[in-house]
N, C-alpha and C positions, 0 to 999 in steps of 0.2 A: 504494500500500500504506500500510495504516496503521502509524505507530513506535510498538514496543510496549515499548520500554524505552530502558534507558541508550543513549544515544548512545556507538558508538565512532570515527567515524571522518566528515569533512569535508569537501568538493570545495568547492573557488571555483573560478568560471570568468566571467572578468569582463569577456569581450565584448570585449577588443581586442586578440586576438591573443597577447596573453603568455599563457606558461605555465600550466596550470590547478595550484595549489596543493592538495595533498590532507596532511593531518594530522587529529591529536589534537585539535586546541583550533576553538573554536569563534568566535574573532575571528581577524581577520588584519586586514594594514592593506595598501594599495593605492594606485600612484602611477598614475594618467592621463598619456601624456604627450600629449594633445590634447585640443581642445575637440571635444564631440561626444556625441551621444548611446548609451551601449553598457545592452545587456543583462545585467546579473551574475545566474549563476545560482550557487544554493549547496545542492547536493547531501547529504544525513547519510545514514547509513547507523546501525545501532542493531545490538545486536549478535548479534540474531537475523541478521542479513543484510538485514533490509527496509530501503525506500529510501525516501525520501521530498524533491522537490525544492520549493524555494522558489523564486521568481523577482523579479525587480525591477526597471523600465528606468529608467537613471536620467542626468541628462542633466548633465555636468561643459560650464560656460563657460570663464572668464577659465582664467590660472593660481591664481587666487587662492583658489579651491576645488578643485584635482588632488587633492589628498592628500586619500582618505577615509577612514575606517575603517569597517569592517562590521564587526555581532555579529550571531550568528544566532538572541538573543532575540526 
């Protein structure tokens, strides 16, 4: 579906198992805690109800990149 207006509402779901994150805001920040490649998906919702998802695999090494932040710009 296509979003046809304000966004109101957020899913992360970041492929390892923790909890999917739904809110208001449109950043979150996310700790890995392994090396590995996961899928994060991040789900809007607009406030018609339509939905619209985004996808993105993305591959965390060392520890020295775990902590990432996503924006859903």
């Amino acid at each position: 579906m296509a979003l046809g207006g304000a966004i109101t509402a957020y899913k992360w779901n970041f492929g390892d198992g923790t909890a999917v994150i739904n809110g208001p805001l449109a950043t979150t920040a996310h700790t890995f805690t392994a090396a590995g490649a996961y899928h994060v998906n991040l789900t809007v919702t607009d406030y018609k109800s339509d939905t619209a998802v985004f996808k993105q695999r993305i591959i965390i090494g060392t520890a020295d990149f775990t902590d990432t932040v996503f924006t859903s710009d």
